[in-house]
N, C-alpha and C positions, 0 to 999 in steps of 0.2 A: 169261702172267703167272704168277707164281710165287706159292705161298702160305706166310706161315708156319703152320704147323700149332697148335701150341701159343695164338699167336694167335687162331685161327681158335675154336679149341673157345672158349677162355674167350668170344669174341663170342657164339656159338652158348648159352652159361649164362645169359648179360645179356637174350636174346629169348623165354623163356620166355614162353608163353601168349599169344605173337604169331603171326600166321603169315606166315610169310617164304618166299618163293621164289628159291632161291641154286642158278645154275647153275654147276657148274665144271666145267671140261674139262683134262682131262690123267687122264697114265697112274698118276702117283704116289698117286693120290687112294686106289684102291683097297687100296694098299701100308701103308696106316697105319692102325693098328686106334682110334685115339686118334679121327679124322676118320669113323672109318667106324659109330661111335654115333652121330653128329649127324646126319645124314640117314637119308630113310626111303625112297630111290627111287637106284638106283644102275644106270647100263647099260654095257655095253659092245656097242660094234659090231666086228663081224668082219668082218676085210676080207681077202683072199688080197695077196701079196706086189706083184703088178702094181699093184692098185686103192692101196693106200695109197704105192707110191712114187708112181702117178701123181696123188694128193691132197694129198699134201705139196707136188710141186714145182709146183702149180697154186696154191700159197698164197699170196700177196701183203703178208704180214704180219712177213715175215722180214725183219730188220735186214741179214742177209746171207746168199749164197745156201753152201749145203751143201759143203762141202769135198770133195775126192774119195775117196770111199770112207765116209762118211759114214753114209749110210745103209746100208748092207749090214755096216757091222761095229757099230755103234752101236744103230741107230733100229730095224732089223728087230730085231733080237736079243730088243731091251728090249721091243717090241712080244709079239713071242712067249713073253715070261718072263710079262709082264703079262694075255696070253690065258688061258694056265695058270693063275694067279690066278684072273683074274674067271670061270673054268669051274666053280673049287672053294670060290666064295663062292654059297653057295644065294641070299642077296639080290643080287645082281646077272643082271639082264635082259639075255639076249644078243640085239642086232639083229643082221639081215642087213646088213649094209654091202656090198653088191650095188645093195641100192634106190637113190635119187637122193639126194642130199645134204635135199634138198627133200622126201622121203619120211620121212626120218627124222626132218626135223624136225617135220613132222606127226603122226606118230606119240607123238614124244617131248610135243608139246603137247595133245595128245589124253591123253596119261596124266598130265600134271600138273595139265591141266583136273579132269579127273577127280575127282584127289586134292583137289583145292583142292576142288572142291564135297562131299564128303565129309565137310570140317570143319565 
């Protein structure tokens, strides 16, 4: 799912002094400094080139499946530009994307628990 950004923040002005848990996932998120005030918990997982083509095409969520070439001039690329990114944002949390899909999401709930009892 796509977000608009602009969108997004003005929602993010209207929740004030509520407390809201808003997962998003994708690479973009990182990329927009406008989005990247509005939360306070930001990860990225690293994964080596095998682990994430073998996660992508284990996905079942796709309208349709990947063109040829697709991923190697595209998705890796944008992947690795986005690494670099989340490396040289001090608030973002690097996982191991090694662990099990299932590790990570325990992980990732275990720090939003956290956070949430905090408030």
């Amino acid at each position: 799912i796509s977000i608009n950004p602009q969108r997004y923040c003005k929602s993010c002005e209207k929740m004030n002094n509520i407390l809201h848990v808003i997962i998003v996932e994708g690479t973009q998120i990182l990329r927009n400094s406008d989005i990247q005030t509005k939360y306070n918990m930001s990860y990225f997982i690293k994964l080596d080139k095998a682990t994430c083509y073998q996660r992508r095409r284990s996905r079942k969520d796709y309208a349709s499946p990947d063109t040829q070439g697709f991923f190697e001039n595209h998705i890796w690329p944008q992947y690795c530009d986005t690494e670099r990114t989340a490396f040289s944002l001090t608030s973002v949390k690097i996982l191991n994307g090694q662990q099990t899909v299932q590790q990570i999401h325990h992980h990732l709930l275990t720090d939003i628990t956290k956070r949430i009892n905090e408030c």
